[in-house]
C-alpha positions as CSV (number, residue, x, y, z in Angstrom):
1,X,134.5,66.0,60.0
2,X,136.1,62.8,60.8
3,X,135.9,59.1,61.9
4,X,138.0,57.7,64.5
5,X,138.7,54.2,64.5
6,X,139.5,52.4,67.5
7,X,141.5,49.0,68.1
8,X,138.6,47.0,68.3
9,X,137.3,48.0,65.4
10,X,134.7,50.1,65.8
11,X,135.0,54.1,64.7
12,X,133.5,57.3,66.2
13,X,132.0,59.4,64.5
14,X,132.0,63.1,65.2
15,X,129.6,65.3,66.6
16,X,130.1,67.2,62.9
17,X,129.6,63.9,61.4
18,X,126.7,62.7,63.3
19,X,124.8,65.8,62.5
20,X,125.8,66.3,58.9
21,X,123.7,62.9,58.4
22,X,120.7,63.8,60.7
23,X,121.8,62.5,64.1
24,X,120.9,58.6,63.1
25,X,120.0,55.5,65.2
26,X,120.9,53.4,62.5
27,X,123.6,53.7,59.4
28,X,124.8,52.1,56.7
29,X,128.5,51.7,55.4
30,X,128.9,51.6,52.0
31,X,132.5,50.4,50.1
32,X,132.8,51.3,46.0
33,X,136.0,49.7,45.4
34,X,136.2,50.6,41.6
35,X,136.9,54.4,43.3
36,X,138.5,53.5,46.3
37,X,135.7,55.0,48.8
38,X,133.4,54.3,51.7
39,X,130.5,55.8,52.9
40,X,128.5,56.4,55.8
41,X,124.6,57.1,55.5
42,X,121.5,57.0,57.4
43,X,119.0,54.5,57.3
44,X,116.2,52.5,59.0
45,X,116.2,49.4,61.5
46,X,114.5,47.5,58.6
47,X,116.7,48.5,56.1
48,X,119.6,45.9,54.1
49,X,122.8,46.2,56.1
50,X,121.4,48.9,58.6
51,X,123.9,48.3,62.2
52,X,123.2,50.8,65.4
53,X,125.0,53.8,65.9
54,X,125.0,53.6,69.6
55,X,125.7,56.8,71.4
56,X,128.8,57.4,74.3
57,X,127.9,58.3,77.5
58,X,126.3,62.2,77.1
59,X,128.4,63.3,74.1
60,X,126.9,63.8,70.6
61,X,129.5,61.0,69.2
62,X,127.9,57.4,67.7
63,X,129.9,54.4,67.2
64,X,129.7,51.9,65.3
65,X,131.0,48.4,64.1
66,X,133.5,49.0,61.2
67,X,135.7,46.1,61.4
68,X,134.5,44.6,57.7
69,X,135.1,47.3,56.0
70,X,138.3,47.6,57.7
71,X,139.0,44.5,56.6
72,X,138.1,45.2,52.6
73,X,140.4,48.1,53.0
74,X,143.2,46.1,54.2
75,X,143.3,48.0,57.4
76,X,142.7,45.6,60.2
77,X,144.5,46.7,63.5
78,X,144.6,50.0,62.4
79,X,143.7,52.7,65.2
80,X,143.3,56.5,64.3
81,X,141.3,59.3,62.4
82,X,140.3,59.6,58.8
83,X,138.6,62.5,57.5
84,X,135.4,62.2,55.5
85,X,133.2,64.8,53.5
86,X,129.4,65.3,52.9
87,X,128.3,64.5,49.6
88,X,124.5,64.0,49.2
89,X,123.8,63.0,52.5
90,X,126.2,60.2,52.6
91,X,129.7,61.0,54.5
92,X,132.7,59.8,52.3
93,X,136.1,58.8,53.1
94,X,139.3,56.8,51.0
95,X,139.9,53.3,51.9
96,X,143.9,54.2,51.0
97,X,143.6,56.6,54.1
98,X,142.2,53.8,56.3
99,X,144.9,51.6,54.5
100,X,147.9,54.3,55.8
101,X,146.4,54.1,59.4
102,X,149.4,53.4,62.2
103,X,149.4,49.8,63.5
104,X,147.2,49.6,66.7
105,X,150.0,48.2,68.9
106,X,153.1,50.5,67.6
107,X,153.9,52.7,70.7
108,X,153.2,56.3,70.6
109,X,156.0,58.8,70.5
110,X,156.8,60.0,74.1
111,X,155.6,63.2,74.9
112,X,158.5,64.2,77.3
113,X,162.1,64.1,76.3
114,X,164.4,62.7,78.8
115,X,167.9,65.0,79.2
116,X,170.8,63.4,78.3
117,X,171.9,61.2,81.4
118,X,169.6,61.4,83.4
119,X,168.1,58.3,85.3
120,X,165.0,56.8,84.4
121,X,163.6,54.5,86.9
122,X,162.3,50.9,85.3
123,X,159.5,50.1,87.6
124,X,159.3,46.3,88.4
125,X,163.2,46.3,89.1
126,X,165.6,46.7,91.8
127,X,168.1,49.2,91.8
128,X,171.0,47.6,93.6
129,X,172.9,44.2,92.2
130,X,172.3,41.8,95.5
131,X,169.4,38.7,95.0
132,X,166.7,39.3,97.1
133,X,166.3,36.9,100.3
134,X,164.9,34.2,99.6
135,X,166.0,34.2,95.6
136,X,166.7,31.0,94.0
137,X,170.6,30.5,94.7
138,X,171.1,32.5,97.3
139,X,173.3,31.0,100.6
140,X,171.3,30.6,103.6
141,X,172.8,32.8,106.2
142,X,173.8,30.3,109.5
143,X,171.9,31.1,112.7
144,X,173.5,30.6,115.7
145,X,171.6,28.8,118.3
């Protein structure tokens, strides 16, 4: 079971998740700092803290708004998973693995190695040396009429 955090600061939770706790319209996120841990639970729309767990298109996942507790954990801008365990009905996770979260906006390692000298096309450039017509300090060529 895991939650996926996003970099908005939300997370998913997973269809495991989401059914481990009773398929909720509502949670609750916990934080015991003295133990380094947060928890996810169900709960009521009248209840202290409750926030909606809305659900994604057709899929079993719920989000939800996690960007405080990100915050406590000292993870804001952090994008990725963290696993989390049942105990007593509540789903628990450690705020140090939200803490060792990659940075949102690092880029991704590439999935497909180039070969050694071959050429990789930059889009938005040209490939030949000459300004464009028209550039900025380019000579007028002389018409003859």
């Amino acid at each position: 079971m895991y939650v996926r955090v996003n970099r908005t600061g939300s997370a998913s939770l997973s269809r495991k998740a989401v059914e481990a706790i009773g398929n909720p319209d509502y949670v609750v996120v916990l934080v015991d700092r003295e133990r380094g841990l947060f928890g996810i639970r169900r709960a009521e729309p009248h209840d202290l803290g409750a926030r909606a767990a809305r659900k994604v298109g057709t899929g079993y996942t719920r989000t939800i708004r996690f960007s405080d507790l990100l915050r406590i954990a000292g993870a804001t801008k952090r994008m990725g998973a963290v696993s989390v365990k049942l105990e007593d009905g509540i789903l628990v996770g450690s705020l140090s693995d939200l803490a060792k979260l990659p940075l949102a906006g690092e880029p991704r390692p590439r999935k497909r190695k180039e070969k050694e000298g071959e050429f990789v096309a930059v889009p938005g450039q040209r490939g030949t040396s000459s300004p464009s017509k028209g550039a900025f300090g380019s000579e007028r060529e002389e018409m003859p009429f």
